[in-house]
N, C-alpha and C positions, 0 to 999 in steps of 0.2 A: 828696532824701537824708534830710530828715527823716520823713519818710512812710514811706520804707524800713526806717529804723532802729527805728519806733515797732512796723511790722508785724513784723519779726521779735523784736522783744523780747516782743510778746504773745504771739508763737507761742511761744517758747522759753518763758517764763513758764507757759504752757498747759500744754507739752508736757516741760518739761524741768525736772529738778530745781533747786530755786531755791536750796539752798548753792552752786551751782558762780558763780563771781565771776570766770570771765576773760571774754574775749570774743566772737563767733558770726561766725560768714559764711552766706551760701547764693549760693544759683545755682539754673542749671536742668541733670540730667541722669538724664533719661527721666524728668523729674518735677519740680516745683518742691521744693527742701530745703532745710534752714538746719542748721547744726550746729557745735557748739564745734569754737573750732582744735586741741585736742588729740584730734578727732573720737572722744571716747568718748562723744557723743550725738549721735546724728543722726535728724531727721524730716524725710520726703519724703510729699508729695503730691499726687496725682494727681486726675482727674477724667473720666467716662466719660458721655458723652451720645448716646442713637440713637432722632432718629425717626425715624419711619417710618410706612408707606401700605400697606398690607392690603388686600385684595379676596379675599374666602372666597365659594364656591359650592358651598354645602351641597346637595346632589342630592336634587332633589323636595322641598326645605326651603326656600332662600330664600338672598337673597345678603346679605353686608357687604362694607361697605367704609367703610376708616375709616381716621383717620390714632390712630397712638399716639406715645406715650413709650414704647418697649419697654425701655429703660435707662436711668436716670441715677441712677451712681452717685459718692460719692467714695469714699477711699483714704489710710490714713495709714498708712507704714510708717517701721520703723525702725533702731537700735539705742541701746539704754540701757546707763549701766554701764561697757560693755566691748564690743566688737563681736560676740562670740558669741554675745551675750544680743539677738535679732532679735525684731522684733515686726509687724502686720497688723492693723489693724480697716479694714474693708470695711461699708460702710453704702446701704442701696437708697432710696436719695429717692425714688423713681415704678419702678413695675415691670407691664409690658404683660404680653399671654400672647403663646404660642407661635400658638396657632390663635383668633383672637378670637371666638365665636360667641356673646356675648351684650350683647345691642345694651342701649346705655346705661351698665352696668357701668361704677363708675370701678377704677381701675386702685388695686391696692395700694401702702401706701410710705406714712411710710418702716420703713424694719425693718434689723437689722444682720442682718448676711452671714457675712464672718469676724470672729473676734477670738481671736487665738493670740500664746500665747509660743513662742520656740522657740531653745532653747539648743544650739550645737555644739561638743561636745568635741572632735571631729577629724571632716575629711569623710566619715569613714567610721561617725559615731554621731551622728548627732543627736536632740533630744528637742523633741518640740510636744507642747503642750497646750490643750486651750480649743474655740473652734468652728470647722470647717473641712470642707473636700471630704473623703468618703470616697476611700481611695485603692483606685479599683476601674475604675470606666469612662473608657477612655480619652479618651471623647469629654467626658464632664465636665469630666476636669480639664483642659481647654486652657481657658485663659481668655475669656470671651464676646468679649472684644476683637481674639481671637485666629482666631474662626472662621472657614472659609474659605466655607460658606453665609452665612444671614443669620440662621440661628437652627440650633440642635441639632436632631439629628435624630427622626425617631419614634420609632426602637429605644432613645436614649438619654432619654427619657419613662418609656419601659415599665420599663427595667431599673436606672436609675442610684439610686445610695442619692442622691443631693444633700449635703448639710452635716448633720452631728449633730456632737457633744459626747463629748469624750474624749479618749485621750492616742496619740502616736506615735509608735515608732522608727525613724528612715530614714535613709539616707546612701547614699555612692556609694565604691565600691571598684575597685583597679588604674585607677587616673587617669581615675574616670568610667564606666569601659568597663560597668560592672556597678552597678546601682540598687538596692535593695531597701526595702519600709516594712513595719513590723507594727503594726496598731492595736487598741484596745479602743476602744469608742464603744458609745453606746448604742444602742437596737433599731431602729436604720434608720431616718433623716430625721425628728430631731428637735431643727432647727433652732430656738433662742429656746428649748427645753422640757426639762425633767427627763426622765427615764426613767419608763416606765408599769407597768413591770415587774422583775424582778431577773434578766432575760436581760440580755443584752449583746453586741453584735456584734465578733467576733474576725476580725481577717482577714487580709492580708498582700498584698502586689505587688511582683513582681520586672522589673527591665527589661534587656535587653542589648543596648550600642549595639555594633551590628557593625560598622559601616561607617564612618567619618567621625568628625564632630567629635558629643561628645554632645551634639546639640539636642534633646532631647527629656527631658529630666529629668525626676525627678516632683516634687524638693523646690525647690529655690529658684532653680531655670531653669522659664522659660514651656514648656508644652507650643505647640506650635503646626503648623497642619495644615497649609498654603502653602509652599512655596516662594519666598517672598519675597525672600531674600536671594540668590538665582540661584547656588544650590551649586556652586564648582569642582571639588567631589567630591564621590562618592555618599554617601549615609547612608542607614543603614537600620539599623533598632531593630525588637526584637519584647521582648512584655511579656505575662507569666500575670499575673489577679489570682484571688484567690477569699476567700471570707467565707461564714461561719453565724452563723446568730442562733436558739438553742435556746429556745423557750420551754415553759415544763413547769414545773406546773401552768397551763393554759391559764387567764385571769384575767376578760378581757373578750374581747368578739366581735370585735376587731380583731388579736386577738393570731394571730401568724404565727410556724411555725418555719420557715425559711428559707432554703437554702442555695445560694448563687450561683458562678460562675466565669465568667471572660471571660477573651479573651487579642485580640490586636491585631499589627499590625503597618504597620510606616511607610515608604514611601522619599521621600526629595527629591534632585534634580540636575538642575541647569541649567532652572530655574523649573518643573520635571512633580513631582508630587505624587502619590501615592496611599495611601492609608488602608484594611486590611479590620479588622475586627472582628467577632469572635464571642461570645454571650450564651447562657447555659445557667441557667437557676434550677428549683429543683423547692421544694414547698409540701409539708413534711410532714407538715403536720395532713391537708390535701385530696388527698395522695398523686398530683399535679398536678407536671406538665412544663412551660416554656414555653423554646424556643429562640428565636434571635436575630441577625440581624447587619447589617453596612452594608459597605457596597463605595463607597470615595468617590476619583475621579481627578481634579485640575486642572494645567492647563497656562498657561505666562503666554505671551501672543501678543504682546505687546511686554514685555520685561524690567523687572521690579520694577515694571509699573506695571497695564497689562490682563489678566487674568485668568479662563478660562472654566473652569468645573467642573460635574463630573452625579454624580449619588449614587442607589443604589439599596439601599432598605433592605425586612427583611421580621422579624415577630412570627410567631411558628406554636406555639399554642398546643395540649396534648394533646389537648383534652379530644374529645370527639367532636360535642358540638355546640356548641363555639367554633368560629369563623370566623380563618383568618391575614389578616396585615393589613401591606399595602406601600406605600412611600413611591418613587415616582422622582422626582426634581430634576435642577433645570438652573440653570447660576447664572452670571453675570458680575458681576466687582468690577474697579473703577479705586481703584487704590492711587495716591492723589494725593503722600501722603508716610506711604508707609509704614501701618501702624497706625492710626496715630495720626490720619490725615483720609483715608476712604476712602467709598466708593459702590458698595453692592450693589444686585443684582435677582436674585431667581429665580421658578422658577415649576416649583410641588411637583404631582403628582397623588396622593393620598390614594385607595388602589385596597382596598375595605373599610373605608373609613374610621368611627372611632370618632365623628365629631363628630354634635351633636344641635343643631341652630338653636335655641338660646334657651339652651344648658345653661350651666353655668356661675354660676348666681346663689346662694344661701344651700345649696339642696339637692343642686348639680348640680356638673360637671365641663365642663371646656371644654378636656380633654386624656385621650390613653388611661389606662387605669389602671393607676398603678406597681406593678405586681405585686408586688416585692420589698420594700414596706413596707407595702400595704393587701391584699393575700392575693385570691381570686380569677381571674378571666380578665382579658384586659387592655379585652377590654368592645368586638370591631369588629363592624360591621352588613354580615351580606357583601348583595353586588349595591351597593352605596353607595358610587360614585365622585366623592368630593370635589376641588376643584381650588383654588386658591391662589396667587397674584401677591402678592412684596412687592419693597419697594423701600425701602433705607435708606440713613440717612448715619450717621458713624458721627466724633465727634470723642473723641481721647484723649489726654492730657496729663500 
């Protein structure tokens, strides 16, 4: 008891303003928390760990195979104040890649992730500020603990902004049924970094659950792609996003003007799942096209716990002597409890695939190129069929 008592006074101490003189509790729910008993502060956190074993076979290049850290993160959320006044820092202790191809290479980390405030006037207005997911790709903002592969896709590579810096308005209207966010941030995935420029990325995403209970939120409900909870009724949501990022006068060689849309759609019932998504961006300095999408279905063959899933995704870039570039997957997960302790495998073919045996080090990539903040092609080698087995575990708490 004493031991107890001394850990949450340091936390609270840490975390919580030191006028307040009554007294704290915690527990566990979906997270470890402590917070005064008039719960106007409260901190929760969490903790994300996935390794995992890789085998990449680079075509007429060379193979790996390798165990990593592809996750471990912590998690501290909360509310300060008052309950409206909500808060997120998200921090990467160890961070693997997607495609590992460059043997040796240690793994980055640590680096922060999120760090947002986020005030709600009424569910239908709320206000975030600080670093966070662009509210654009649907397949981004599901949370990495949440995916039903064992890592994001290819098309979500090419096209996703990732995390930048700036403000949002979003909320949920007629009881949920109706989503919407509008953001300003800066010039696309400048995560950790100032702006480079006096452009600014403008964008917006609307979502409509039609079916069912809103699972699929975009603010302060998990996105997630599974069927895990073995729906007694159907759901089903479709979601526009789009976003421009103007730059003018062009500054440096990296500067892109940029204008994206995607749109999505979801069902879950009685553990079947299915996910399409569509990608559209055009480069208006290079007057350059690139479209995009994924097709992803799973089925749970014994409920809430065995799970098979296959995805087919494709990049088709304008240009005439770019190359498109496709993903097909295959995937089983045992959902031991949920979430939070589960076991994947899949096994991807990379059909024009981008990767390069060694890339990846000071001057190289060891992932396609994101079009939509570094400008160009997304960079695939046609006839080059790469292949890929992983296997992970996956603890969350």
């Amino acid at each position: 008891m004493k031991q107890r008592a001394l850990f949450l006074g340091l936390f609270f101490a840490l975390f919580m303003t030191p006028a307040w003189a009554g007294t704290i509790n915690g527990g566990y729910a979906n997270g470890l928390y402590i917070q005064t008993d008039d719960e106007k502060y409260r901190l929760k956190f969490n903790f994300q760990l996935q390794p995992q074993y890789q085998f990449l076979s680079i075509d007429h290049q060379g193979d790996v195979s390798t165990f990593q850290l592809r996750r471990a993160k912590i998690f501290f959320s909360g509310h300060a104040f008052t309950k409206p006044l909500t808060y997120q820092f998200e921090f990467d202790l160890a961070s693997g890649r997607t495609f590992t191809v460059s043997p040796g290479r240690a793994d980055s980390g640590p680096s922060l992730q999120d760090a947002f405030l986020n005030y709600a006037f009424s569910d239908a207005l709320k206000v975030r500020v600080g670093q966070f997911k662009v509210y654009f790709s649907r397949e981004e903002l599901s949370y990495t603990s949440h995916l039903q592969f064992v890592d994001l896709s290819l098309t979500n590579e090419v096209f996703s902004f990732h995390r930048d810096i700036g403000v949002a308005l979003h909320g949920t209207l007629d009881d949920k049924k109706w989503e919407y966010a509008f953001y300003v941030m800066d010039d696309g995935s400048n995560r950790n970094a100032a702006n480079k420029n006096k452009a600014v990325l403008l964008g917006g995403r609307f979502l409509w659950n039609i079916l069912g209970e809103p699972a699929y939120a975009m603010g302060d409900i998990n996105y997630s792609e599974s069927d895990i909870s073995h729906s007694e009724t159907p759901q089903l949501a479709v979601a526009v996003a789009s976003n421009f990022n103007r730059v003018r006068p062009i500054q440096t060689a990296s500067d892109n003007s940029v204008s994206s849309a995607t749109s999505d759609v979801i069902y879950r019932y009685r553990g079947l799942s299915a996910l399409g998504i569509g990608y559209y961006t055009t480069n208006l300095n290079l007057d350059t096209q690139t479209f995009g999408y994924l097709g992803q279905v799973g089925y749970f063959l014994i409920p809430k716990h065995f799970e098979v899933a296959s995805r087919y995704a494709g990049v088709m870039p304008s240009g005439p002597s770019d190359s498109n570039g496709y993903e097909i997957g295959f995937d089983l997960n045992y959902y031991f409890y949920g979430h939070k302790l589960k076991l994947q495998a899949d096994y991807n073919i990379l059909i024009n695939s981008p990767l390069v045996y060694g890339a990846g080090g000071a001057a190289g990539v060891s992932l396609p190129n994101n079009i939509v903040t570094t400008g160009g092609a997304p960079g695939f080698n046609a006839g080059q069929d790469d292949h890929q087995a992983r296997l992970q575990l996956q603890l969350y708490l």
